[in-house]
TORVOZA-490026 format. One record per residue (C-alpha): residue in one letter; x, y, z. Coordinates in Angstrom, 2 decimals. Example, Ala and Ser with C-alpha at 12.3 -4.5 7.8 and 13.67 -1.06 7.14 Angstrom:
REM residues 2
ATOM  resn        x        y        z
ATOM     A    12.30    -4.50     7.80
ATOM     S    13.67    -1.06     7.14
***
This chain:
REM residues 326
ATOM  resn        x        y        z
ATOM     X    88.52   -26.81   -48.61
ATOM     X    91.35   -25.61   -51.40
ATOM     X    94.77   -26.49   -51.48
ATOM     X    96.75   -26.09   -48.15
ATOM     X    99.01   -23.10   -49.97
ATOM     X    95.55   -21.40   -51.28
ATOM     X    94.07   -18.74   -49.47
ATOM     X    90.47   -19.74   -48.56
ATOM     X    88.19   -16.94   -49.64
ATOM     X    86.97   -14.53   -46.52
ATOM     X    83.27   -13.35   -46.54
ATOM     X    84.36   -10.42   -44.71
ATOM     X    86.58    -8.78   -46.79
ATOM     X    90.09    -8.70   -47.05
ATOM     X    92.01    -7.34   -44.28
ATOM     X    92.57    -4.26   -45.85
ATOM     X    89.24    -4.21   -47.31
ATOM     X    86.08    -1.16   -46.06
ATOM     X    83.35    -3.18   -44.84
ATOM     X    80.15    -2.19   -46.03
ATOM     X    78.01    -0.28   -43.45
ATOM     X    74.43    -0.55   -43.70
ATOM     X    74.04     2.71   -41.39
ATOM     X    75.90     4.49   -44.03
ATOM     X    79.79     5.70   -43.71
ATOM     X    80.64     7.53   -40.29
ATOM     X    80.90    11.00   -42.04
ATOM     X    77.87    10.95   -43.46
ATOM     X    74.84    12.18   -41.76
ATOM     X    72.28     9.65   -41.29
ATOM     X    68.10    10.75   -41.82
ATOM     X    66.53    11.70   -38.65
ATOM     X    62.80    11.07   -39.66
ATOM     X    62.06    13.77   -36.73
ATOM     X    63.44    16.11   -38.71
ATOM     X    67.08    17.80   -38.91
ATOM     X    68.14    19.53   -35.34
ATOM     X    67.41    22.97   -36.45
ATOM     X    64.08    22.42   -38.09
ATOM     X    61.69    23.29   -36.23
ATOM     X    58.62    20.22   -35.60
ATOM     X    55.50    20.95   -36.75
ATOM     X    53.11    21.34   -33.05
ATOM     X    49.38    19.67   -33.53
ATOM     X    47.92    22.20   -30.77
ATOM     X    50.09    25.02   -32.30
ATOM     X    52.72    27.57   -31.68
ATOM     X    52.86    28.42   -28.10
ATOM     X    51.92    32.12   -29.04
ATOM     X    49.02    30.91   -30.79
ATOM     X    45.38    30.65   -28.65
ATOM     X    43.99    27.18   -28.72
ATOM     X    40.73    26.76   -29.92
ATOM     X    37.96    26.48   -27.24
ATOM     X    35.10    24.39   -28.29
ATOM     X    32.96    25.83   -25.48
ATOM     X    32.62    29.12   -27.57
ATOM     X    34.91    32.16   -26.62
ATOM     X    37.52    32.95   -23.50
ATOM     X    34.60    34.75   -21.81
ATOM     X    32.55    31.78   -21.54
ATOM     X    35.27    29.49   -20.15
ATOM     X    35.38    32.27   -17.47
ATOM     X    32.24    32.51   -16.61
ATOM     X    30.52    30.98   -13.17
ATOM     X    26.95    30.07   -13.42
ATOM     X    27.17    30.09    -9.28
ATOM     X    28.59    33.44    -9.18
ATOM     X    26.60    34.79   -11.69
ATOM     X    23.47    33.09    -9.95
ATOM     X    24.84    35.12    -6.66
ATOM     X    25.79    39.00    -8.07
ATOM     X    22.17    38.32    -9.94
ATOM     X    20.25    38.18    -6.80
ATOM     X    20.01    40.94    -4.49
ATOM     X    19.71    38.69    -1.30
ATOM     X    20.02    41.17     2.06
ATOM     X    20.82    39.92     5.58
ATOM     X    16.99    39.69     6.62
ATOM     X    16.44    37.94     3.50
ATOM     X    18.82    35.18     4.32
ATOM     X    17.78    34.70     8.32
ATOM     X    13.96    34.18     6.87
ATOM     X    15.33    31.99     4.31
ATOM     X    17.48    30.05     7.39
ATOM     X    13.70    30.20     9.48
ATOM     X    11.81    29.06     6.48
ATOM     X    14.01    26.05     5.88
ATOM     X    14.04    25.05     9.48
ATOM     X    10.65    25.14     9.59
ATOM     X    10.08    22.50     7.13
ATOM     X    12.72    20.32     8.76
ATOM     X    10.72    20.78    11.65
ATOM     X     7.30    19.83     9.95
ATOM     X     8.55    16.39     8.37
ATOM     X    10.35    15.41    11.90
ATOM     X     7.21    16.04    13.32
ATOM     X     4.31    14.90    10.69
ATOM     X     7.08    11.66    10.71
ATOM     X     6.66    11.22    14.30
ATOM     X     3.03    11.60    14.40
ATOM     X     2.73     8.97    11.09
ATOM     X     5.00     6.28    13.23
ATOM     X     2.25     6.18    16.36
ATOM     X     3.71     9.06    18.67
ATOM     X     0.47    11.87    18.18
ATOM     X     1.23    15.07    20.28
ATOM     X    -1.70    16.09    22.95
ATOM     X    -3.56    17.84    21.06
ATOM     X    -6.68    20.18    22.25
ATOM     X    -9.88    18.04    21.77
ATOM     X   -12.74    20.41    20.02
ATOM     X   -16.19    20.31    20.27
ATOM     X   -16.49    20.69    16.39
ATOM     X   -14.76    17.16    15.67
ATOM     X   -16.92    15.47    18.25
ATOM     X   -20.07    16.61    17.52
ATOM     X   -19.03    15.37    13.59
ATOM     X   -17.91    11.70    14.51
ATOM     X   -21.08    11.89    16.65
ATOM     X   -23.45    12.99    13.67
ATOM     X   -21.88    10.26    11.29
ATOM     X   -22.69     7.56    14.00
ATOM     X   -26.16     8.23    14.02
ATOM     X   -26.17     9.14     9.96
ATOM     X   -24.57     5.43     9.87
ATOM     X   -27.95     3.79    11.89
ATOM     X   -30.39     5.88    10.19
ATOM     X   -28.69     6.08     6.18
ATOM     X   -29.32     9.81     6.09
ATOM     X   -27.08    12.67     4.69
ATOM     X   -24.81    14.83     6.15
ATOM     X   -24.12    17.86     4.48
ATOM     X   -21.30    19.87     4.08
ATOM     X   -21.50    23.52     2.91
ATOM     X   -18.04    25.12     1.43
ATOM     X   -19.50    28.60     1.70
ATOM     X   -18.64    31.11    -1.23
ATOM     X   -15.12    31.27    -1.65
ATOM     X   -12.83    29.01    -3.80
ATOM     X    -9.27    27.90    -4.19
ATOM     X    -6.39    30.24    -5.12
ATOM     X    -8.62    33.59    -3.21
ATOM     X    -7.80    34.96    -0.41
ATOM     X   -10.21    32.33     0.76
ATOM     X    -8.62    29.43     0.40
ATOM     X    -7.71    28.39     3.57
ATOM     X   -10.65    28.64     4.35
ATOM     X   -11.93    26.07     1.81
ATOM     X    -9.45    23.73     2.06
ATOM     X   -10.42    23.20     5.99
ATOM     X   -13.84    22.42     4.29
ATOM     X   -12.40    20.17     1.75
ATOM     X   -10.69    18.09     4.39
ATOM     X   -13.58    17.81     6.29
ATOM     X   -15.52    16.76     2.33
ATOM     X   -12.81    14.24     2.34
ATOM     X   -12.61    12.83     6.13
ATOM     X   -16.36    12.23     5.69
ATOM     X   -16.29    10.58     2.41
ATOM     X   -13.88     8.14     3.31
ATOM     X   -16.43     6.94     6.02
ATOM     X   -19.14     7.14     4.27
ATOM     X   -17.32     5.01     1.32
ATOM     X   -17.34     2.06     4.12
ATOM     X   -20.38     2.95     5.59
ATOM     X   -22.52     3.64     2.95
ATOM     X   -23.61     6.96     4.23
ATOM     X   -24.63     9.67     1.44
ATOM     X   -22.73    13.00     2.07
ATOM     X   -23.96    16.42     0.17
ATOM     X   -21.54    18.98    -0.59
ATOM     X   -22.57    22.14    -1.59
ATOM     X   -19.98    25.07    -3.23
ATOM     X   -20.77    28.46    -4.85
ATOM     X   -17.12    28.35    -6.83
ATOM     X   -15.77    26.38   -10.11
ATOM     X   -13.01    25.91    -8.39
ATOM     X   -14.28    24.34    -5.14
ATOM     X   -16.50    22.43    -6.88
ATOM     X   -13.24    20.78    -8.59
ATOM     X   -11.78    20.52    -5.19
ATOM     X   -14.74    18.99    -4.08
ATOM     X   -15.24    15.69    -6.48
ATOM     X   -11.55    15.47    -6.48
ATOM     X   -11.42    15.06    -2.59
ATOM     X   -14.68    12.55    -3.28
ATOM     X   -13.37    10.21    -5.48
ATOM     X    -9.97    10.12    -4.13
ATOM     X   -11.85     9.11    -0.98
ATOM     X   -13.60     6.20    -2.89
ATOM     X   -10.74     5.08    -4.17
ATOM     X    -8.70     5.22    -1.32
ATOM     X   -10.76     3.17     0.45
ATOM     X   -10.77     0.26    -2.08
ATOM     X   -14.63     1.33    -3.31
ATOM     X   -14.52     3.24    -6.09
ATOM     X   -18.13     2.66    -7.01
ATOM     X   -19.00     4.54    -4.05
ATOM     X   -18.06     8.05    -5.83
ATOM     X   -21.18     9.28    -7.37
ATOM     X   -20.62    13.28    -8.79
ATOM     X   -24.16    14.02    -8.08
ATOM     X   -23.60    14.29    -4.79
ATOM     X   -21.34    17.58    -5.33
ATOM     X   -23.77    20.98    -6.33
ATOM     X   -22.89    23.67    -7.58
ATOM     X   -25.64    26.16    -6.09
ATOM     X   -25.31    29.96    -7.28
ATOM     X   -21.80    32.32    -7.13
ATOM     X   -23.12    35.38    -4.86
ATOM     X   -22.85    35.20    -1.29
ATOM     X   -26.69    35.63    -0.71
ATOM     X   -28.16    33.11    -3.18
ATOM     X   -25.74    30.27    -2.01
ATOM     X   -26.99    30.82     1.51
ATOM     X   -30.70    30.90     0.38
ATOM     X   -30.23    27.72    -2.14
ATOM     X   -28.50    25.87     0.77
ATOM     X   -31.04    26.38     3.57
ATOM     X   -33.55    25.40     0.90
ATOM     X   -31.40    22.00     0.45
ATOM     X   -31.92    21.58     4.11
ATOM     X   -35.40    21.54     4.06
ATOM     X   -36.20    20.02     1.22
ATOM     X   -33.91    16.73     1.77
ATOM     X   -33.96    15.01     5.07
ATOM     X   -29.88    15.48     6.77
ATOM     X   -28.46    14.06     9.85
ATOM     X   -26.13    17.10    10.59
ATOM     X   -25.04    20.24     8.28
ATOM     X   -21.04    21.39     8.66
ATOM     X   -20.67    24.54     7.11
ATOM     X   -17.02    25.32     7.16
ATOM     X   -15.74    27.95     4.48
ATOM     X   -16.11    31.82     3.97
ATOM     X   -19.15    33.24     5.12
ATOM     X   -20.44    36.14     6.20
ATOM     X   -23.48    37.36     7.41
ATOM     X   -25.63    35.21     5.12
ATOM     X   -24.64    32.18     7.07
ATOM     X   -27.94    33.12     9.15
ATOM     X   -30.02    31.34     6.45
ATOM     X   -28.72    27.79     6.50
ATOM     X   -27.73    27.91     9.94
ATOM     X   -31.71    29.17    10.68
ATOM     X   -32.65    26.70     8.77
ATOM     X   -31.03    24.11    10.36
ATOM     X   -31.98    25.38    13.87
ATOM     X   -35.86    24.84    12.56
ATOM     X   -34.74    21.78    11.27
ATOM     X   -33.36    20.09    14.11
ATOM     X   -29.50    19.57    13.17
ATOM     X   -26.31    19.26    14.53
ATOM     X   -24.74    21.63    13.24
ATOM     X   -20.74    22.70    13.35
ATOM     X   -19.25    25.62    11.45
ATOM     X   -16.41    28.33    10.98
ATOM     X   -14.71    30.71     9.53
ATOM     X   -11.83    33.37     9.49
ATOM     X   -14.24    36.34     9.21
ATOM     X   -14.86    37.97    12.20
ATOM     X   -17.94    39.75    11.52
ATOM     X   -19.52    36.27    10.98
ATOM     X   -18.47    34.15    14.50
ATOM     X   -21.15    36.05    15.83
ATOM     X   -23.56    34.30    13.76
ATOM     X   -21.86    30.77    13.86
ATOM     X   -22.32    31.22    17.75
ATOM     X   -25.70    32.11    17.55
ATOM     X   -26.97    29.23    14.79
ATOM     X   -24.54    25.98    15.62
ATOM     X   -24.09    23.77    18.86
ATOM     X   -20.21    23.49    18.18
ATOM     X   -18.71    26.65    16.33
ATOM     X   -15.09    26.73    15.40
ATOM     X   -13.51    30.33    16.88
ATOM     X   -10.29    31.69    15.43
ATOM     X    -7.86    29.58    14.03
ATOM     X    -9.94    26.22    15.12
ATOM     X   -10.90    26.10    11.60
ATOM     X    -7.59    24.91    10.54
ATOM     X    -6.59    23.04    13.47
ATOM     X    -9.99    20.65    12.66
ATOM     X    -7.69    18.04    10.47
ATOM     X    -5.59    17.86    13.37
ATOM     X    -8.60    17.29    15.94
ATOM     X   -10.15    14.65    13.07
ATOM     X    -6.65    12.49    13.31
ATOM     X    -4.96    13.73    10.16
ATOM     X    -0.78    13.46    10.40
ATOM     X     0.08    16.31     8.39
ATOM     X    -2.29    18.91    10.11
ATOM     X    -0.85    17.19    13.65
ATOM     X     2.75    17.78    12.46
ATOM     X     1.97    21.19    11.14
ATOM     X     0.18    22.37    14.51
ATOM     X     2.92    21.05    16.18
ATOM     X     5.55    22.99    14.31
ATOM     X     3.48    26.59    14.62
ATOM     X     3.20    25.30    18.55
ATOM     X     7.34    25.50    18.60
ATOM     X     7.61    28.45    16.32
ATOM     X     5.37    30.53    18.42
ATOM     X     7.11    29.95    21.84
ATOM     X    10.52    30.37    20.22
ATOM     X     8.88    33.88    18.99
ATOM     X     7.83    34.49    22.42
ATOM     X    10.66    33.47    23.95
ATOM     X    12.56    35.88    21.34
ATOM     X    10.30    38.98    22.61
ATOM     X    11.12    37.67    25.92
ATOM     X    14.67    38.33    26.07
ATOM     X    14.93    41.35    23.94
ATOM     X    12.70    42.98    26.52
ATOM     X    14.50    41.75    29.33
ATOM     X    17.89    43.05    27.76
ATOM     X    16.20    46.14    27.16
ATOM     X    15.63    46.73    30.48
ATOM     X    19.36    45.76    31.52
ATOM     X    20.37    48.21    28.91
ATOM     X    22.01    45.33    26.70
ATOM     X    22.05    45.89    22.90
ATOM     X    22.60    43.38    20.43
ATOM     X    25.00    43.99    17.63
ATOM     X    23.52    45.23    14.59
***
């Protein structure tokens, strides 16, 4: 410890002694790693004057509104938009209704003679293993026709599914490549469908001749050469229907048929014990138990007496000397 008159040495300093400071001395200026205060930081997304960089391409682009583009592009009036609005409620309308129908609710629907005389012909063809026959006429699929032809190809298909089960032959008969592709698709689905795909056998689809006149002469030939239960000739015809459905007078047949020319009903009336008139041609799914046709007729059914209602009152405000706006 020293002597008690010695000064013991003082790791501080001596009282009169300048400490050391690590900081540095207080008039000098210690380094400010940001920088001094008037230099001026360098800015990673520039100087405020400068324009950032837009990845997406230029300043136009960032502006621009693919909806309100969509919108100026499309010149959509005010009767444009209310049939839009009509169109979209009418497919509402169809599922609600084709769901309803599906779940085990079926609207009354007008029985036709057509659809009875059919399930009638394919419970005798079922006891006696003869054909039924069903004649697409001459037109085809994507025609003005092809309404027509797919009222045939539902009937191809209602009666194939049967005769999958039943083991019934059924002969269909087109004048058109693309009805005849319509046809063996609706056949084999129908096969399949019914857990028998063995039952699909293409022959049973021929292709006869593409005019008018020698289809109708190469299908009343069919029905006398091969022995049918019933011929359905549903399609477009005209007035060459009178040689199958002659035919199949002489023949003895039931026979059903229609189509949306006018000139040919006539004919169909004249030649067949259960003719479809009008717009019964496409209302025969719907009489042979298919949902979709159902919930379609059902939804043309509401459209037409909101139409009617429609003339209705603007006739009666008419009178009362009421105009709308617009």
């Amino acid at each position: 410890m020293g002597s008690p008159g010695g000064e013991r040495p003082n790791k501080l300093g001596s009282p009169g002694e300048e400490r050391p400071n690590k900081l540095g001395s207080p008039g000098e200026e210690r380094p400010n790693k940001l920088g001094s205060p008037g230099e001026e930081r360098p800015n990673k997304l520039g100087s405020p004057g400068e324009e950032r960089p837009n990845k997406l391409g230029s300043p136009g682009w960032r502006r621009m509104n693919v909806v309100s583009q969509f919108w100026e592009a499309t010149d959509i009036s005010v009767e444009g938009v209310w049939a839009l609005a009509g169109l979209g409620l009418f497919a509402l309308l169809f599922i609600a209704l084709t769901l309803r129908a599906r779940l085990g609710r079926p609207f009354a629907i007008r029985p036709l003679a057509a659809a009875e005389c059919i399930r009638a012909a394919f419970a005798r063809a079922t006891e006696t293993g003869e054909a039924m026959q069903v004649a697409l006429g001459s037109g085809g699929l994507g025609d003005p026709s092809t309404a027509d032809t797919l009222a045939g190809l539902y009937l191809t298909s209602y009666l194939a599914r049967r005769a999958a089960l039943a083991e019934v032959p059924v002969r269909v008969r087109v004048a058109e490549a693309t009805a005849l592709a319509g046809a063996l698709a609706a056949m084999q689905h129908s096969a399949v469908s019914t857990g028998y795909p063995e039952a699909f056998d293409p022959g049973q689809v021929e292709f006869v001749a593409p005019q008018p006149l020698a289809y109708a002469a190469g299908v009343a030939a069919a029905i006398h050469r091969e022995p049918l239960v019933a011929n359905a000739m549903v399609g477009r015809y005209g007035a060459e229907v009178l040689l199958p459905g002659q035919a199949g007078v002489a023949q003895g047949l039931v026979q059903v048929g229609g189509t949306s020319d006018p000139t040919a009903l006539p004919l169909f009336v004249a030649t067949v014990q259960a003719p479809l008139l009008g717009e019964e041609i496409y209302a025969l799914g719907a009489a042979l138990g298919r949902h979709e046709h159902t919930g379609s007729l059902a939804t043309q059914d509401v459209f037409r007496a909101l139409i009617a209602f429609g003339i209705l009152l603007a006739a009666v405000l008419g009178v009362l000397g009421i105009r709308l706006a617009g």
